[in-house]
N, C-alpha and C positions, 0 to 999 in steps of 0.2 A: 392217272386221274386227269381228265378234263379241263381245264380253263375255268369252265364253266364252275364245275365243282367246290363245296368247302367238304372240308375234312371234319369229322363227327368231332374232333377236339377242341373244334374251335366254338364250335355251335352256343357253347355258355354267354359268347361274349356277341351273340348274332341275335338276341331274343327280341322279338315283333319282325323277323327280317324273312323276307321269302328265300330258300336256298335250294342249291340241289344238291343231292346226294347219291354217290359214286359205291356200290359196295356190292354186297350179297345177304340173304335171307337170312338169320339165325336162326331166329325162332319165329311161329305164329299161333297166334289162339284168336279166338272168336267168341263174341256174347248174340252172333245172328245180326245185328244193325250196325257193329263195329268192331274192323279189325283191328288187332292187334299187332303191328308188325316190328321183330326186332331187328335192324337193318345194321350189320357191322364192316366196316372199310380197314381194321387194320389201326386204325389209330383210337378206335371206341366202340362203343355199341349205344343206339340212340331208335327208345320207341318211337315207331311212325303209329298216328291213330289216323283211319278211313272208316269216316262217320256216314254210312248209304245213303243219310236224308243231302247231305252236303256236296255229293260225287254223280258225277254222272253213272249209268247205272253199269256201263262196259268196264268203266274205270275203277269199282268198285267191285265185278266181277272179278276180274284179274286180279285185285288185292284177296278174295275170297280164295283165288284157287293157286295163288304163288306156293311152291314146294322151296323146303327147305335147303339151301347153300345154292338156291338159283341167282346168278347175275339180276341186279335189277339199279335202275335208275328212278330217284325217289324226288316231287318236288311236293315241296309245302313251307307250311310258315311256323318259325320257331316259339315253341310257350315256353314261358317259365313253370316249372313244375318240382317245388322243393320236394316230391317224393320220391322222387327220379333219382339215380345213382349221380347222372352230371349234373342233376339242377335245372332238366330242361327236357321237352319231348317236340316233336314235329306232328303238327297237323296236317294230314295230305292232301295233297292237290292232284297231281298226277301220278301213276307207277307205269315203269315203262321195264318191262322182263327184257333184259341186255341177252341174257342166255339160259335157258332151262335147267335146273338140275331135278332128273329124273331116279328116283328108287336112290337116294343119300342112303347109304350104309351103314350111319355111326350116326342113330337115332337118340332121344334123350333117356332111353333105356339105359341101364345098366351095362357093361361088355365087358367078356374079360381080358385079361391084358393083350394075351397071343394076338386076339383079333385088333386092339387098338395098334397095337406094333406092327400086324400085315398094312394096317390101315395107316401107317403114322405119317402119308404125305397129304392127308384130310384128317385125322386128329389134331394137328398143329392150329384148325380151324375155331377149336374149344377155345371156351372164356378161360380154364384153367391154363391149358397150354400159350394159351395169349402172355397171360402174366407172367408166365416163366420166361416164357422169350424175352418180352421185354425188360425183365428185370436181369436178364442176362444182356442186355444192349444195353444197360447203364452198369452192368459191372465192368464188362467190358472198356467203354467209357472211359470210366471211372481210372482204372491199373490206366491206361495211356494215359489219363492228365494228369493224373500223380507222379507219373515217371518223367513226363516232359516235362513239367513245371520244377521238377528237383535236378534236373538237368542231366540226364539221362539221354542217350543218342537209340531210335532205335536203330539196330541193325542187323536183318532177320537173316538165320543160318539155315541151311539146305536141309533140304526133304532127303534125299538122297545123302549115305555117307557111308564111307570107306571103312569104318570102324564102331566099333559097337562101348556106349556111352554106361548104360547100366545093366554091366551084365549079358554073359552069350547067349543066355537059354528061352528069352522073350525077344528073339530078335524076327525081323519080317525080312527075306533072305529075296534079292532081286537078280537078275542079270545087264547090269548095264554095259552094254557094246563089247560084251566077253568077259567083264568082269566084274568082280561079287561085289555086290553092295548091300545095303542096308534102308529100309525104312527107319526115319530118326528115332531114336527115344527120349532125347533131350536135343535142346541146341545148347548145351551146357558147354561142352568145348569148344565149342566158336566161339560163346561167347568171351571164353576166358580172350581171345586171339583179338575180340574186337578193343574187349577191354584198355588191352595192354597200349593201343592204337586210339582209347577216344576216351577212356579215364573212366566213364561212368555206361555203361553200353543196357540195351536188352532186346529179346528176343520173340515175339510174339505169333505161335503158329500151332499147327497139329502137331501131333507125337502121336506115336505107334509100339506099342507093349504086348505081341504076343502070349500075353497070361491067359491060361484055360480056366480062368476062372469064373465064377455066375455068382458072385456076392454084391449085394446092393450097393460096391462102392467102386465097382470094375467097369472100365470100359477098354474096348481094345483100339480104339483111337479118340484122344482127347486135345483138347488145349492148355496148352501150356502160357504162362506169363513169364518170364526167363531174366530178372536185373542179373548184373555183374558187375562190381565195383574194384578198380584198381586200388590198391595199400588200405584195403577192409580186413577187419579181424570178425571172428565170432561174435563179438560182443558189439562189432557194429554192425555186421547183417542183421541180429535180432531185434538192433533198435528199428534198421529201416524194415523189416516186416510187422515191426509193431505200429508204425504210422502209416504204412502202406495200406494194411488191414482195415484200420479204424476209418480211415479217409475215404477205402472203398465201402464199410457199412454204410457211413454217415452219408452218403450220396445216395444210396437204394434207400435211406429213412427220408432222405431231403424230396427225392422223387417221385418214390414208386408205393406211396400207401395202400392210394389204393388196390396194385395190386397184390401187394404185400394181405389186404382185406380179400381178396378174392380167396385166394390160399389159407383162407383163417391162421395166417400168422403172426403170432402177437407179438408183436415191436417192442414191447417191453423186455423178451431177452436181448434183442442186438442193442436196446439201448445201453444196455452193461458192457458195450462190447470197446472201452477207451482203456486207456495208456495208465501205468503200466500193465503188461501181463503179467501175469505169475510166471517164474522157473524152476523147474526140478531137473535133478540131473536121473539120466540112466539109471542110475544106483539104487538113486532114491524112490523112482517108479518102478523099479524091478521089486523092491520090499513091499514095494504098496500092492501090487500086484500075489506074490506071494504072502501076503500077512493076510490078504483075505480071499487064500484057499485056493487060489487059480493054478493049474495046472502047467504053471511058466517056468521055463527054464534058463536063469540067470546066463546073459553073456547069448542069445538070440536076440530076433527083432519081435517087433510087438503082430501079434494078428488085430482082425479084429475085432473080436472078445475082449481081445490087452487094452486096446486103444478105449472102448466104450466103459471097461470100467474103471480106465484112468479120469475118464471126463467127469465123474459122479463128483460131486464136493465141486467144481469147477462153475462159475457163472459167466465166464467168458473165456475167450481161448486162451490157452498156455505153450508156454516151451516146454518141451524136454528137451535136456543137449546131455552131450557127451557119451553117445552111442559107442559101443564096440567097435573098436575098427573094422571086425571080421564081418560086420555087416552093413557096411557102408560100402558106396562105390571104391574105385583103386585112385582114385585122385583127392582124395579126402584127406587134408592133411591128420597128422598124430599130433594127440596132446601130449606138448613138452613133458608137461607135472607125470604124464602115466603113459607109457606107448600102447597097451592096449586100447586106449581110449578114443576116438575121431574126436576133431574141433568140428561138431556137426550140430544140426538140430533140426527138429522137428514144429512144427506148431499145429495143435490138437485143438478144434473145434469142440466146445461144450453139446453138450444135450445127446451124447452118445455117436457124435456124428467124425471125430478122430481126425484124423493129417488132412489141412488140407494147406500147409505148406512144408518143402524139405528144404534145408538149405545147408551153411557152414565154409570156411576156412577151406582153399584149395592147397594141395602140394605145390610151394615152389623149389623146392630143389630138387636138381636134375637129376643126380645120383638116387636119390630115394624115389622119387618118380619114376625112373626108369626101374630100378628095383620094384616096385609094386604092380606094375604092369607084367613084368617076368611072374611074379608073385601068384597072379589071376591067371595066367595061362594065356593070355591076348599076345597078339602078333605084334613084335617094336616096332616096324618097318612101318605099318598101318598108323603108329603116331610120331614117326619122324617130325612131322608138321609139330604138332603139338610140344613134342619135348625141345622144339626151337623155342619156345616162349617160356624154358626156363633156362636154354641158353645167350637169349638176347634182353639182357634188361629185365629179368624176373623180380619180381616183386611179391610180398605178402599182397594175396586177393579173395574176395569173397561172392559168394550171390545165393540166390535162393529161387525156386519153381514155387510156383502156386498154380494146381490144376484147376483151372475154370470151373471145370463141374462139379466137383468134390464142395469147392467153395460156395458154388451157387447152391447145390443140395439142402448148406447148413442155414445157407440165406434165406433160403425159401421155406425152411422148417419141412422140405418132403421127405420119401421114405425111401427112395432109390435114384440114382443118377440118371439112370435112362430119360427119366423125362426133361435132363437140361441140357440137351442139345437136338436141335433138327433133327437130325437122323442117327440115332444112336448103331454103334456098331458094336455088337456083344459077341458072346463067343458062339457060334452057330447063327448069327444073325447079322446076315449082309442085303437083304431087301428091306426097304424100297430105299 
């Protein structure tokens, strides 16, 4: 943007002021003597009106014949206009076409999905996809200044890694300079390494999961938010995902209304969404589950069918803890009171929308640790590093993953993950 230029979000506070604007066409309609122009830069969308008794007649050509997502440069003077979405419209003066867009392909028709997904590097263009974005730029946000402000270091672990974090069978297999690596799945084990090094650490990056799956809640590469707290239990990870949580809604209700309005989402459930949560344990959702007829078999992990009809009775998110050990990762400490049990948990999004954080209690001791790993079938040698951090100064430690998208899904009240991130990557779907 220009020097010259203000940005459409400022324009409320510019009314009587001549200004330029920097953007592209959204929309246009016509009554014949006045154009209707919707002009959006990325920070707003602001009608331009080119009234032909007012404009010279070339100048008002050009407003007549602009196409839609064409580059254009817009001057005119700001009205107040309480009917307007910002409170304001622009009377124009000049239009200058920056750069043509000729035959736009994602008309305000209907489309179905296949075509928005070939299309998704010009779908991201939508009022709808706008709001997601940016309501994903203040969750985002939001997790870093909650974790800096509580005094959390980040410190971000490799893309690349020697050993595999949850499980062999979703793993993305590489060659680096002769030998086998890994695309990450978590930076979970780093972070335990930063921990131990900086007391309170986290980790903020992509992950990669393998899974052949197409459920509305899958992606084959997502982001991850990754705390780690040295001498944390169970019962203190679940406090700090319960403040973490809360602090990241109240910041998307402080900010992002209106697009929270664009999305017809109604704020009145996230505003349920404060301290305490509710908790049940494993046991207890497994009966729940089972008492009303589901096809669940006590001592597996939840689908999710489990997850959605756990959330029913539910008006903001919950724990469940105390999973099976058999299906938790291999570094998951055992609960003293019951060895089948992990010191783990889950937290489950109301409105059918399920985990969208996992956390709990890591193994610190080295005998059992290293026994667990034998246990899984994983190679020791691969965590030599790793089981140095329960022979050097091990300590009881905690932390918890919250996948960005899962979380923005339930924020945004939508019906599939794919459309909270740029460029989703599904399984058969790696263009554009």
């Amino acid at each position: 943007m220009s020097r010259e230029a203000t940005r459409i979000e400022a324009l409320p506070a510019k009314a009587g002021q001549s200004v330029t604007l920097e953007g592209w066409l959204y929309n246009r309609r016509s009554s014949g003597k006045i154009e209707f122009l919707q002009v959006r830069d990325g920070s707003g969308t602001v009608q331009c009106v080119a009234v032909r008794s007012e404009l010279p007649e070339e100048t008002f050509a050009r407003c007549a014949a602009v196409t839609q997502e064409s580059a254009v440069r817009v001057r005119g003077t700001v009205r107040e206009d309480k009917r307007a979405p910002s409170g304001v419209e622009v009377t124009l003066t000049d239009l200058e076409v920056v750069s043509p867009s000729r035959d736009y392909p994602i008309t305000p028709k209907e489309h179905g999905t296949p075509f928005l997904l070939d299309n998704r590097h010009l779908w991201i263009r939508s009022q709808r996809q706008h709001a997601i974005l940016r309501i994903r730029h203040t969750v985002v946000d939001a997790c870093r200044d909650f974790l800096n402000r509580d005094g959390f270091i980040l410190a971000d672990a490799p893309i690349f890694t020697p050993n595999a974090c949850e499980g062999t069978t979703t793993l993305f297999e590489t060659d680096y300079f002769g030998e086998k690596a890994y695309l990450t799945q978590s930076g979970q084990l780093y972070n335990e390494a930063t921990a131990m090094a900086l007391g309170k650490t986290y980790c903020f990056g992509p992950t990669f999961r393998a899974e052949k799956s197409k459920t509305r809640r899958h992606l084959i590469e997502f982001w991850m938010v990754e705390p780690e707290v040295a001498f944390a239990s169970l019962d203190d990870v679940m406090d700090l995902i319960e403040r973490f949580v809360v602090a990241v809604v109240e910041r998307v209700l402080a900010d992002r209304r209106a697009e929270l309005r664009v999305l017809e989402r109604d704020p009145v459930s996230l505003e349920r969404v404060a301290r305490p949560f509710p908790r049940i344990s494993y046991d207890q959702a497994a009966a729940v589950l089972v008492g009303k007829g589901l096809p669940f078999e006590t001592g597996t992990d939840f689908g999710g069918t489990d997850e959605t009809v756990l959330t029913e009775g539910f008006d903001r998110p919950f724990f469940v803890h105390r999973f099976p050990a058999a299906v938790k990762a291999f570094y998951m400490k055992r609960d003293p009171q019951d060895e089948r049990l992990s010191l783990s948990c889950d937290l489950l999004a109301p409105e059918g929308y399920g985990e969208i954080v996992g956390g709990g209690e890591r193994e610190d001791d080295l005998e059992r640790l290293t026994a667990r790993i034998r246990e899984h079938g994983l190679p020791t040698e691969a965590f030599d590093w790793y089981l140095d951090l329960r022979r050097y100064g091990s300590v009881p430690h905690a932390g918890f993953g919250m996948g960005i998208e899962r979380a923005l899904t339930w924020i945004c009240g939508i019906d599939h993950v794919r459309e909270t991130i740029p460029f989703p990557r599904m399984l058969h779907r790696l263009k554009p």
